[in-house]
Structure formats: structure tokens, C-alpha cells
C-alpha positions in Angstrom: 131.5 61.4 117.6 135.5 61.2 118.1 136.6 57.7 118.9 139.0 59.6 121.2 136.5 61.7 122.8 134.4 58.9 123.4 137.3 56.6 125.3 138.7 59.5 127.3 138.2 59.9 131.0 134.6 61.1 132.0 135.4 65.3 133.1 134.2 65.9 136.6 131.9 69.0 136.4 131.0 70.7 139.5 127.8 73.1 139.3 128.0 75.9 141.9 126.1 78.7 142.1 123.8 81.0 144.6 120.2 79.5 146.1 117.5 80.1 143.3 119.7 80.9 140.3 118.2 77.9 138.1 120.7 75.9 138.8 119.1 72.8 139.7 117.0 72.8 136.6 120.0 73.5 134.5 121.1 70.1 136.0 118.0 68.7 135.2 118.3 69.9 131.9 121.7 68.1 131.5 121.6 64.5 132.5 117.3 64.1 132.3 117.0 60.8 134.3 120.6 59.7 134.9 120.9 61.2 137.8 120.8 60.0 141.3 121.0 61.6 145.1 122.9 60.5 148.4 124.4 61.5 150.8 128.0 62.7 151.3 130.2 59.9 153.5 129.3 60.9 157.5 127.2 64.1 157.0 123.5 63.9 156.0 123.7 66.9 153.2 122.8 65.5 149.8 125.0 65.0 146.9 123.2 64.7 143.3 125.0 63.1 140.9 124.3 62.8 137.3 126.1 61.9 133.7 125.5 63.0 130.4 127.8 63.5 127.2 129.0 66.3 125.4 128.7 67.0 121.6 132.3 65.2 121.2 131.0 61.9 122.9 132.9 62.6 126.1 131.2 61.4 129.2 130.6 63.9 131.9 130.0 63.3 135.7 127.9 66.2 136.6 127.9 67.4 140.9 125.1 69.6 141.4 126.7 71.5 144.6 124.4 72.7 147.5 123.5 76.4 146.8 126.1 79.2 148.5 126.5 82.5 149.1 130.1 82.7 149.8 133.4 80.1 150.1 133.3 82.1 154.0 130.3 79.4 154.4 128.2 80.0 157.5 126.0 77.0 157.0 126.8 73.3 156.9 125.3 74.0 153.2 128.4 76.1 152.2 130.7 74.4 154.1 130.6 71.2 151.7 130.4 73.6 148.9 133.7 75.2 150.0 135.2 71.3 150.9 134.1 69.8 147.2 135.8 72.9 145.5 139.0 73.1 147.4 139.1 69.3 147.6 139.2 68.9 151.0 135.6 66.5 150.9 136.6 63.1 152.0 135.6 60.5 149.2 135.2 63.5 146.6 137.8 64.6 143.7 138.5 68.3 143.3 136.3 69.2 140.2 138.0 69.3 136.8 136.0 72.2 136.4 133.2 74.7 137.7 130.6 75.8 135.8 128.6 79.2 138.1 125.7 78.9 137.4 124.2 83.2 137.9 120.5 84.4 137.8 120.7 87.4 134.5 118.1 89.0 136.2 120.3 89.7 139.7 123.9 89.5 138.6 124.8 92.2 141.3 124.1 89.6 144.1 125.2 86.9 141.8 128.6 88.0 140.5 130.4 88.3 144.3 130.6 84.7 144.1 132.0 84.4 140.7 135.1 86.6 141.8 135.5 84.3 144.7 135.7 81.4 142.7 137.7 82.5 140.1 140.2 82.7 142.4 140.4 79.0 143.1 143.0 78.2 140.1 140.4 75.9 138.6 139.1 76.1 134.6 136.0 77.7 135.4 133.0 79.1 132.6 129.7 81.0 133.9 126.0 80.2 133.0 124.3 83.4 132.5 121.0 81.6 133.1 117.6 82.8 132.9 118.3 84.8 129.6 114.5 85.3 128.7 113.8 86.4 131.7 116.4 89.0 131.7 115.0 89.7 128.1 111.3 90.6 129.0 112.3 92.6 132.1 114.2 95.0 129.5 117.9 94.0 131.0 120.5 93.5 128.2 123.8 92.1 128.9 126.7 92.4 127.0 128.6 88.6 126.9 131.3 89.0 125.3 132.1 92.4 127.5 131.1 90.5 130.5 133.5 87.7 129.8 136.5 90.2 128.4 136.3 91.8 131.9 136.2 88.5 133.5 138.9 86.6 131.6 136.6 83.4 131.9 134.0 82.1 129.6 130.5 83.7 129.9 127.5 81.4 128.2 124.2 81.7 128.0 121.7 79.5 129.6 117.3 78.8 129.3 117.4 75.9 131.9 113.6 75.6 131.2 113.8 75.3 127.2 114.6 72.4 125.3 118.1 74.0 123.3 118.5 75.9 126.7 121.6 74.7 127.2 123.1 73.7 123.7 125.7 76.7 124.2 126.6 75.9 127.4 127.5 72.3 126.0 129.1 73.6 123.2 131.7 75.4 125.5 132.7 72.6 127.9 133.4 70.8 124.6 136.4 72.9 124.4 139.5 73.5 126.6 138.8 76.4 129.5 141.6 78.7 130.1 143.4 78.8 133.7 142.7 81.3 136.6 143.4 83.5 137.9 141.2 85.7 135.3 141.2 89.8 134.1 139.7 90.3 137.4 138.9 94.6 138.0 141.7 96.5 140.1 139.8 96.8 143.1 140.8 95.3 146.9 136.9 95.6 147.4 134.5 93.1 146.0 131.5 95.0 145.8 133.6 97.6 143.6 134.7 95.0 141.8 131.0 93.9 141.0 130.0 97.8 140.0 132.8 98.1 137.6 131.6 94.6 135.8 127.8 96.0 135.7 128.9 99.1 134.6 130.7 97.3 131.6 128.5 95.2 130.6 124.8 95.7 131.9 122.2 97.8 131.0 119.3 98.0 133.3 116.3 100.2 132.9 114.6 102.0 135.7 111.9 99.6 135.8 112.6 96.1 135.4 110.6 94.5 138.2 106.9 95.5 137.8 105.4 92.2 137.7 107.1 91.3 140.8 106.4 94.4 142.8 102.9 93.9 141.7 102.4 90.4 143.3 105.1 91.1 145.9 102.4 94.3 147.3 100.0 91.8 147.9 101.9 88.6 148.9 104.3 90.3 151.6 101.6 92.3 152.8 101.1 92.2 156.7 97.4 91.4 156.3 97.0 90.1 152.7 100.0 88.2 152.4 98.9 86.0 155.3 95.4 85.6 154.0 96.8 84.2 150.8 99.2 81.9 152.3 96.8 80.4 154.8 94.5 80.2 151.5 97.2 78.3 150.1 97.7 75.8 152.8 94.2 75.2 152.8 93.7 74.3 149.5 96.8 72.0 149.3 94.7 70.1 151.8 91.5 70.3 150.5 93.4 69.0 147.1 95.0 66.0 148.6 91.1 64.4 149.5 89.3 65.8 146.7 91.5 65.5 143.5 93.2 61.6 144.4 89.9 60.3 144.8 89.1 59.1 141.3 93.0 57.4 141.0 93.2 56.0 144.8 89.5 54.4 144.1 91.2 53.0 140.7 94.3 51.5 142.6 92.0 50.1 145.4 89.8 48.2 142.8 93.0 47.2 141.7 94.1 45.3 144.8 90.9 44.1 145.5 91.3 42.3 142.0 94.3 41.0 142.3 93.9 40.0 146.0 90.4 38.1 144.6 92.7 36.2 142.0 94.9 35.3 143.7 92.3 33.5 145.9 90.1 31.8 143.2 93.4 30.2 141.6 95.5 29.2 144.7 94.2 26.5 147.4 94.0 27.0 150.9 96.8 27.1 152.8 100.0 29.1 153.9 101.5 30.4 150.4 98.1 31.8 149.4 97.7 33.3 153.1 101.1 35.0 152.9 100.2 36.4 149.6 96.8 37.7 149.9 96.9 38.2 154.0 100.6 39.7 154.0 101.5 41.2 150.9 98.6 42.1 148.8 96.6 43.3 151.4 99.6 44.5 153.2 101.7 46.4 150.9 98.1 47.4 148.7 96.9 49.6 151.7 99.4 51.6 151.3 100.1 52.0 147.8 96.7 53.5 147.1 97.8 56.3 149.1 100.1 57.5 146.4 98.2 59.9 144.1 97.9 62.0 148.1 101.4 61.8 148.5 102.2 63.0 144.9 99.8 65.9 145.2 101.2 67.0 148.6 104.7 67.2 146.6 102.9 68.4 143.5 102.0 71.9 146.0 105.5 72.0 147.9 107.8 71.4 144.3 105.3 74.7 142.5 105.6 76.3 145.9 109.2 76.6 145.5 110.1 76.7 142.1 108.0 80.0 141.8 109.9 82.0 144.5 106.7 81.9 146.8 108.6 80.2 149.8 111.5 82.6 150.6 108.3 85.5 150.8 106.5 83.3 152.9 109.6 82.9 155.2 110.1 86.7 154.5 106.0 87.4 155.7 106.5 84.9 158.8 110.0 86.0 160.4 107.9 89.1 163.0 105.5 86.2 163.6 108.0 83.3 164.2 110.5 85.7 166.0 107.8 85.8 168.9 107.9 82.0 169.0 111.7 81.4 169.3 112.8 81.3 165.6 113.3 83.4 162.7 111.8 83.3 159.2 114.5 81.1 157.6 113.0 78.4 159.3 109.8 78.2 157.8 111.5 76.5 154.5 112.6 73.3 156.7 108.8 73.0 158.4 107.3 73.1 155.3 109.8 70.7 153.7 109.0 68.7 156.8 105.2 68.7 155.6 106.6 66.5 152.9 109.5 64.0 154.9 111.1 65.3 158.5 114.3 63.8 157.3 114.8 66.6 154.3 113.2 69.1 156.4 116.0 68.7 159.0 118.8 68.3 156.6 117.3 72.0 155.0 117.9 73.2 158.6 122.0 73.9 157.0 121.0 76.6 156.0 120.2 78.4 159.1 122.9 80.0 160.6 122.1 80.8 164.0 122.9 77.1 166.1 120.2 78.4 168.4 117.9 78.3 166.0 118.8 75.6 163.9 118.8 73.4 167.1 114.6 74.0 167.9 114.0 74.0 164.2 115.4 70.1 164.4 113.3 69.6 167.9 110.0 70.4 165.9 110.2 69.6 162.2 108.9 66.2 163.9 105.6 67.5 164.8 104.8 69.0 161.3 102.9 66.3 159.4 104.9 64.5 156.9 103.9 62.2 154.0 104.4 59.0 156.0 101.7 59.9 158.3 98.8 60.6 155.3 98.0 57.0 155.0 97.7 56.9 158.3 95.1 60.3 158.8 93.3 59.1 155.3 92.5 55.7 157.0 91.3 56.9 160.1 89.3 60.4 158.9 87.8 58.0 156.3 86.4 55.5 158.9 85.2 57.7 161.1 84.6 61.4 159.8 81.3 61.2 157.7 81.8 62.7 154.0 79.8 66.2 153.7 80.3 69.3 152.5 80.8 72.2 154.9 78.9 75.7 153.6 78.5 74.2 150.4 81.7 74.3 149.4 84.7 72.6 151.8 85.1 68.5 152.0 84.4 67.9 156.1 87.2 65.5 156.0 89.7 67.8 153.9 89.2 70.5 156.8 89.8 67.9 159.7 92.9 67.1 157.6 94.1 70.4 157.5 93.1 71.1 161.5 95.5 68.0 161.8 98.5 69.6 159.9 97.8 73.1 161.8 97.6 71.8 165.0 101.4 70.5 164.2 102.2 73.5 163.5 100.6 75.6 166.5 102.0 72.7 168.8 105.7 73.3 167.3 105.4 77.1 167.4 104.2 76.5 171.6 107.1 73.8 172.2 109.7 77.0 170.7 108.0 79.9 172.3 108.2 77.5 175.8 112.0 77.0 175.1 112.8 80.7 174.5 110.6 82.2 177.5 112.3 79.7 180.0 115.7 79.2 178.1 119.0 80.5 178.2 117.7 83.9 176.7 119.9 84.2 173.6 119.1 87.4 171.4 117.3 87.2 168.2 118.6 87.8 164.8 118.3 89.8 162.2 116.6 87.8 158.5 118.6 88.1 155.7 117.2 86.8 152.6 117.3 87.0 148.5 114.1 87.5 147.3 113.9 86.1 144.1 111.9 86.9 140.7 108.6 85.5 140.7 108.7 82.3 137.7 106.6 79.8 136.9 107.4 76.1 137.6 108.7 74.9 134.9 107.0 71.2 133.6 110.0 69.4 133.2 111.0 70.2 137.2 107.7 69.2 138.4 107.8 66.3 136.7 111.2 64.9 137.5 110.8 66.1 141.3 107.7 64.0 141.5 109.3 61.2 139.4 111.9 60.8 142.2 109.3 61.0 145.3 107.1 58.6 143.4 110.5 56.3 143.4 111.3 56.9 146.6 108.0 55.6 148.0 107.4 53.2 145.7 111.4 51.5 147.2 109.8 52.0 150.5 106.8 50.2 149.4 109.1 47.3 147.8 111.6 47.2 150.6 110.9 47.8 154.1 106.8 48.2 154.1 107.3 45.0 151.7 109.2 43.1 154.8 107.7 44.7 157.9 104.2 43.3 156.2 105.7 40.0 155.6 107.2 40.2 159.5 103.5 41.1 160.7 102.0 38.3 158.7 104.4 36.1 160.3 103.8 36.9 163.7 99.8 37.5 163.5 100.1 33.9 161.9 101.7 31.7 164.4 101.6 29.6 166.5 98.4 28.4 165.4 96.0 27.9 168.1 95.5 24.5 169.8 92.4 22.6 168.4 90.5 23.6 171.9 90.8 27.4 171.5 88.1 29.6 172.4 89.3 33.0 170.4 90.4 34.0 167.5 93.4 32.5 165.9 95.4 35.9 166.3 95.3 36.3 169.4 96.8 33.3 170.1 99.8 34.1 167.4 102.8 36.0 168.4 101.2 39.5 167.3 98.2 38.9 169.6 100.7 38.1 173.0 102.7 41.2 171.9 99.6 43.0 171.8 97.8 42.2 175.0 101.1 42.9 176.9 101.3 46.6 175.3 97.3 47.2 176.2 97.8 47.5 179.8 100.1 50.6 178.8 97.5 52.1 176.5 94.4 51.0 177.7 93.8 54.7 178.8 93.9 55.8 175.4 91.6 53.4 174.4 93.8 51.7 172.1 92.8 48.1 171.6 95.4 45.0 171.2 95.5 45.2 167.7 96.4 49.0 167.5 99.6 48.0 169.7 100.8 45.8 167.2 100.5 48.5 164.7 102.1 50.5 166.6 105.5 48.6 166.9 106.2 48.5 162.9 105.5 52.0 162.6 108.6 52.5 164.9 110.3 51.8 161.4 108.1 53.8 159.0 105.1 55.5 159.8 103.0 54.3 157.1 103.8 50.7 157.5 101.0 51.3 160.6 98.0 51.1 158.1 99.3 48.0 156.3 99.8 46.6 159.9 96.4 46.6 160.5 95.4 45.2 157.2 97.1 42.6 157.9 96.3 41.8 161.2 91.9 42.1 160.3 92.7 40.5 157.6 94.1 37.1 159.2 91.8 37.6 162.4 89.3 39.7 161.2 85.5 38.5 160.7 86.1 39.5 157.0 88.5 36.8 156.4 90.5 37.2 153.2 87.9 39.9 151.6 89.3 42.3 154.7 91.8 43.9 152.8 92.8 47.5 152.0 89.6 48.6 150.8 87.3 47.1 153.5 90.0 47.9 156.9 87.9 51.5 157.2 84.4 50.0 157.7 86.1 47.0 159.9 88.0 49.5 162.5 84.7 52.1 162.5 82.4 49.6 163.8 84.8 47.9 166.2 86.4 51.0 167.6 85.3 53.8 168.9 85.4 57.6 168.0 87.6 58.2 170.8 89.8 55.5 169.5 90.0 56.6 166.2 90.1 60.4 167.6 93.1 59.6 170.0 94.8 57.6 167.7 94.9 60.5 165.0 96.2 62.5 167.9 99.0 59.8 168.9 100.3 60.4 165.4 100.2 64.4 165.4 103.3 63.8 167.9 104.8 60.3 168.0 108.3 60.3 166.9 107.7 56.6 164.8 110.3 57.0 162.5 113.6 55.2 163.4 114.9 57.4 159.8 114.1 60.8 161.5 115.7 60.1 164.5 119.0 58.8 163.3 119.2 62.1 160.9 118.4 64.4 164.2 121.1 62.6 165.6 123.7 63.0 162.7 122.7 66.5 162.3 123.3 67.4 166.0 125.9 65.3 167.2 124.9 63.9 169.9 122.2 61.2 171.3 121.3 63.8 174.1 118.8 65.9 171.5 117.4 62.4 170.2 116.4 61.6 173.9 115.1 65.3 174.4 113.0 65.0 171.3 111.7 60.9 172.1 110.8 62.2 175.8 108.8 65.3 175.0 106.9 63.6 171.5 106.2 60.5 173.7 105.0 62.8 176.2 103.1 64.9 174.0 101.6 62.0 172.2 100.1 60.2 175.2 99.0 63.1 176.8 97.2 64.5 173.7 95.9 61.0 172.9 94.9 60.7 176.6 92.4 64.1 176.3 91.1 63.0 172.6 89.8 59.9 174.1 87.3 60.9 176.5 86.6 64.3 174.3 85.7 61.9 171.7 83.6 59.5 173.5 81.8 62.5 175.1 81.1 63.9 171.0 79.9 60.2 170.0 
């Protein structure tokens, strides 16, 4: 390593490329675990940012861009795209250089955007990536043709092998020449991109059989559906059956710490704080992690293999007859996961029709923070048998839960197009692209950063909101002459009673209010709300933490209670995150108090019904 390398000024690489070209594993590939996501300054799409160094020693600031079709961008997606590389993004440099990142196995799609760039006068190299895959489908590419016609440098990228991209880093190590390059003699860009193919690409008759195998079954009217309704359903079923043996390992855990913490500290406020308010507070929710990592687990191999754009593909007939089209589906099932990503995807859907109902109901698809929640609850007071020998009762009441979110958002858009302002539909355009299987090293960083991103939630505001809980369920302590329990003579317990007369009809009890108010916040924080609160006024005392709340609410409440309060969740909009990104992504506070109206309105109504249907079944 050059002393001089090493001390010069870190080069600002910007990767750009199409959606699914590899591109995001070839950033993975570069800058491992030194890499970190925001947002860009006053719009909610996401930057990711990472560093590595090159051979010489030079530091390199790596922007993975959000995937584009075109500089013409007709998403908010491409629009930053366009910004970053023309330096028009507030608070970002114009890249030093541009590495395109194109997909070897669909360069005729691919290489329209590398003439557009190329004619930004930036230093600019492409990543032929996916090489092997190119390889077994018989395609053979002639680089150093390619690159002679394009007057750039043309490398060669495996994003998923280990030396994938040792000739890639080799290249940026030396100086790029200047656009504008050799581009073809042609005013039409898709003549442009035949003459390159024809110079440098040999493609057999039959390259694709593998996908047009799986693609006959999976985007078939009838079987296609089949398979991805088997899908969901086993992503569900996973989620109860396969966390059990680590949940049950963190729960002993808690208990165990919570019980030490007892035997070695005296009676009195400090131990109280830290076994009522934290332990059994922010423990209640941690053991929900292995079901949040296995719900990412399903969506990460869901998209990495090139299964979601068929499934958008296989919907778009049957989501055109409820008010939106097929490129929708990718937001609502990245909503499964966190509403706030699942709106942000909504960039990419051109339509503002469309884009605007996909934001209205990505809140009613089931996200992560509301798993704790439906785990709690189906655990109390859903007996655990197997149905026909086979299926985990509370695994299918889990997935009736997520499916009724759907159906519900699906009824809320058909609603809105039969009595709306009767825009026409459009047309789906969408890559399909080659099937591929998830690479290790993406799964395992994707769920790396969700396993962060909980676990900061879990140390910051679930850590706080159960401290704020404990404080309130905690004083004022009762005078020596009262009758009740100390709680509901604490500031939790007034709160409470005052919220029952509103949701007395849906059976919710005092405590349930106060449950409900930090879940405004962060859905989650609900469970640890409760923890705290039976653990401070509970007949269990200190041993009512995490792993004893679901006996303690199934025999104080009843099935009604617990039925109406699974349904409350289905459609409350308790996220104060959700909200303020609907808001940034629309514009305006008039779609936030649409969406609070009709989700309040939803949610008490459908909590209202479960009730009494739920006292009649008990």
C-alpha cells in the first residue's frame, strides 16, 4: 500500500444500475459491514452508504443509488437517481465516478441505460455482473469488443462469490477515461443497443429453459396462485412453529435474569424499576425476535430469487378489479415486514392514482411491530392443536389475521375506485427477471440489519416508553387507607379508567387503555406495556413478567377481549413512524387525517363485532 494512495481523498463512487441487476449484492460485496442506510435530506427514499478501500489503499465512499430505468425518471425512485448523478441532490456531491452495474444475462434491457449515462461527462466503467449465470445459460460475451464499442471500461462481476469482484476493484484502481465514449452512429437508442449485441454477444436459441420451466407453473392463472397462497401460508405457519425452541430459550432467559436481579437487590424502587420496568418490560419483547427474523428471512429469499415481480406479474388482473395494478403488490408485501419501507417502495409506481391508495392501505397489512402483539394474545387464548394432523391452530389464526389485512385493503381500494373520481387503469409494465437463488451472504446481511434495527428500537424507545409506563403505573403510591390495588391509584390507573368509558363497548379493560397509549409510538411497545403494568399490579407480583403475562390476561379477560383486541390491531394506525412517512410521501396532512379517520373507524368497528362474536363462541 502507497503512502500516497492511502492519504489521498476518499473517491466518491456512485453505483447505478436497473432494478434486479445484482447491484445491491455487488455493494454488499464491497464494503461487507461498513455500510449504513438513511435517508436523503427532506424526502424519505433511502440512501446506503458504505466505504471500503481499493488494492492501492485509497479509501472509497461507495452510494448504492435507487434502481432506474431511465435519467427520464417517472418515479420518485429515478428522480434521485437522476438528482445524485447530475448533482442537483441537495447535501450530495456529484459522483467522482459511476460504476453501471448490468445483468449479462439481459444486456438488451440493460445497456439503454448505459448509453444514457455515458452521456453525462462523468469517468464511468460497467459491471457485467452475473457472469456465471450468463455462462450456464450458454451466453458468451465478448469484453473487450463490448468495451471497444463503448469506449468505457467493461469488467466482469460474480456479486455472490468471494473474488467476485477482485476485477472490478482492480479497474477503479486505475484512472477512467472521459465521456463522451465510441458510442454507435445511430439517433435511436434501441439501434444503438442492437449494433452493441450484435458486436459482442452471442446468444443461443435457448438460453432460458430453467426459467420458462418454473415460469409455466408460477405465472400460471390457476397454479401460480395455488403456489403463492402455499407460500404465504407457510411463511406463517414458520413464524409459530420454527422460533419456538429460540423464543422459549430467550424467555428462560429473562425470567433468569429478572429472578437475579430479585434475590441480590432489596426491596425497594431501584430493584422495582429494574425488574418491573425494564426486564420485564423490554424482555417481552425481545423474545419475539427469532418471529420477526423469520418473517424477514421469507420476504429477503422471496425477493432475491425473482419470485416477487411474478407474483406482482400473477396479481395485476386480480388487483386491477380492486383499484390497483400489479406493481403494487411489492410495497404490501414489504409492508408485511414495516409500513414505513412498504410506503417509501410505493416510488416506484408511476401512476399518482395508484401510488396514493397503495399509501392509504399498506397500513392495514400486518407488519412486524404488530407480531408481538398477535403472538401474545393467540398464545393466551387460542389453545395449541394441530388442525388435520398437520397445520399449528394458532399459525392458521395467524395467517387469517394477515389475510384479513389484506382482503380489508383490497375492499377499502375496490370502495375508492367504484365511487371515485373514475380514473382509467393502466397498463403493467414489468422486467421479469432470471430466476437465482438467494445468495447466503445477502440473507445474512439483510437480516443482520433488521435484527439491528429492532434491537435500537428495543434499546431506545421501547427501552424509554417501558421506563415512562413503569413510572406512571408506579406513582403516586396509594394512601395507607386504600382499598385497591396500588395501580390503580398511580397515574397509569387514572389514565386508564378515563379511556374505559370510550372502550368499554369493546370490552377493553383499564389496563388495555394504558397499553394502548404507548403503542401510539410503536406498536410493539403494547405487549411490554402490559408486562409492566401486571407486573407492578398484578397478583403475580414480580414473577409476572414476560413469560407469565399470557396465562395472567387469559384468565382475567375474556375471549372477546382478547378476540377484539387482535382485531383493534388488524386496523389501528399506532405508529406515530408510519404516519409521519405517509405524510412526507404525500405532501400533505389531509391523507394522514383520511387514513387516522377510516383505520380508527375500521378498528372500533371491527373490534366492536369481535367482542360480542367472541363472547357468543366462549
Amino acid at each position: 500500500m502507497s503512502n500516497q494512495a492511502a492519504e489521498a481523498a476518499p473517491l466518491h463512487i456512485a453505483l447505478v444500475g436497473n432494478p434486479n441487476c445484482g447491484k445491491t449484492s455487488l455493494f454488499n460485496r464491497l464494503t461487507g459491514a461498513r455500510q449504513k442506510v438513511a435517508n436523503y435530506a427532506g424526502v424519505t427514499v433511502e440512501r446506503k452508504e458504505g466505504w471500503f478501500r481499493l488494492p492501492s489503499g485509497r479509501a472509497v465512499r461507495l452510494l448504492d443509488l435507487p434502481g432506474a430505468y431511465s435519467l427520464n425518471a417517472t418515479s420518485p425512485d429515478e428522480a434521485i437517481t437522476r438528482d445524485v448523478c447530475f448533482g442537483r441532490m441537495p447535501g450530495e456531491a456529484r459522483p467522482d465516478q459511476i460504476v453501471c452495474v448490468v445483468d449479462a444475462t439481459n444486456l438488451r434491457l440493460h445497456l439503454r441505460f448505459v448509453l444514457e449515462l455515458a452521456q453525462l461527462g462523468i469517468p464511468m466503467m460497467v459491471s457485467l455482473n452475473m457472469m456465471d449465470a450468463a455462462a450456464r445459460r450458454g451466453i458468451r460475451i465478448d469484453r473487450e469488443a463490448l468495451q471497444k464499442k463503448l469506449g468505457i471500461p467493461v469488467v466482469e462481476t460474480v456479486a455472490v462469490k468471494k473474488d467476485g469482484a477482485n476485477g472490478l476493484l482492480a479497474a477503479l484502481d486505475s484512472e477512467l477515461p472521459l465521456i463522451p465514449p465510441r458510442l454507435p452512429e445511430n439517433t435511436d437508442v434501441h439501434a444503438a443497443v442492437n449494433a452493441l449485441l450484435a458486436a459482442a454477444v452471442s446468444v443461443p436459441r435457448r438460453t432460458a429453459e430453467t426459467d420458462d420451466r418454473l415460469d409455466r407453473w408460477v405465472l400460471d392463472p390457476v397454479w401460480g396462485v395455488v403456489i403463492l397462497v402455499a407460500t404465504m401460508f407457510l411463511m406463517f405457519q414458520a413464524v409459530f412453529a420454527w422460533a419456538a425452541p429460540v423464543q422459549n430459550l430467550i424467555e428462560e432467559g429473562v425470567k433468569a435474569l429478572g429472578g437475579l436481579f430479585t434475590a441480590q437487590m432489596p426491596d425497594g424502587m431501584l430493584r422495582s424499576l429494574l425488574v418491573d420496568g425494564i426486564i420485564a418490560g423490554v424482555g417481552s419483547v425481545l423474545v419475539f425476535l427469532p418471529q420477526i427474523l423469520l418473517l424477514f428471512f421469507f420476504i429477503i429469499c422471496l425477493e432475491e430469487s425473482g419470485y416477487l415481480p411474478r407474483a406482482a406479474f400473477l396479481l395485476d388482473r386480480f388487483m386491477l378489479a380492486a383499484g390497483l395494478s400489479g406493481r403494487a403488490f411489492i410495497p404490501l408485501l414489504s409492508s408485511f415486514a414495516c409500513a414505513v419501507p412498504g410506503i417509501m417502495a410505493t416510488r416506484s409506481i408511476q401512476h399518482p392514482r395508484d401510488r396514493l391508495l397503495t399509501i392509504m392501505v399498506a397500513p392495514l397489512m400486518t407488519c412486524s411491530a404488530r407480531l408481538p402483539v398477535y403472538a401474545l394474545l393467540i398464545g393466551a387464548f387460542i389453545p395449541e392443536r394441530a388442525v388435520l394432523g398437520y397445520f399449528s391452530l394458532r399459525g392458521l389464526v395467524l395467517f387469517g389475521l394477515y389475510f384479513l389485512g389484506v382482503v380489508s385493503g383490497l375492499l377499502v381500494t375496490w370502495l375508492v375506485k367504484r365511487f371515485g373520481s373514475g380514473d382509467k387503469d393502466h397498463a403493467l409494465l414489468l422486467e421479469l427477471p432470471s430466476w437465482r437463488l438467494p445468495h447466503p451472504r445477502d440473507v445474512a446481511i439483510g437480516l443482520a440489519e433488521r435484527a439491528s434495527i429492532f434491537l435500537k428500537r428495543v434499546g431506545g424507545i421501547i427501552l424509554a416508553l417501558s421506563i415512562l409506563i413503569w413510572f406512571l403505573s408506579s406513582y403516586p403510591a396509594p394512601p395507607a387507607d386504600w382499598q385497591h390495588t396500588a395501580i390503580e391509584y398511580s397515574f397509569a390507573g387514572r389514565i386508564g379508567h378515563a379511556m374505559q368509558v370510550v372502550f368499554a363497548p369493546l370490552g377493553f379493560n383499564w389496563q388495555i387503555c394504558v397499553a394502548l397509549i404507548p403503542g401510539l409510538a410503536a406498536r410493539e411497545v403494547a405487549v411490554s406495556a402490559l408486562a409492566t403494568v401486571y407486573a407492578v399490579g398484578g397478583s403475580g407480583g414480580h414473577d409476572a413478567a414476560a413469560a407469565q403475562l399470557a396465562p395472567l390476561i387469559a384468565a382475567q379477560w375474556s375471549f372477546g377481549t382478547g378476540l377484539a383486541l387482535l382485531i383493534w390491531y388488524v386496523y389501528a394506525p399506532q405508529c406515530f413512524s408510519t404516519l409521519a412517512v405517509m405524510r412526507r410521501e404525500t405532501g400533505t396532512w389531509r391523507t394522514v387525517g383520511i387514513a387516522l379517520v377510516y383505520l380508527f373507524g375500521l378498528a372500533y368497528a371491527g373490534a366492536f363485532i369481535a367482542y360480542r362474536v367472541g363472547n357468543l363462541l366462549a
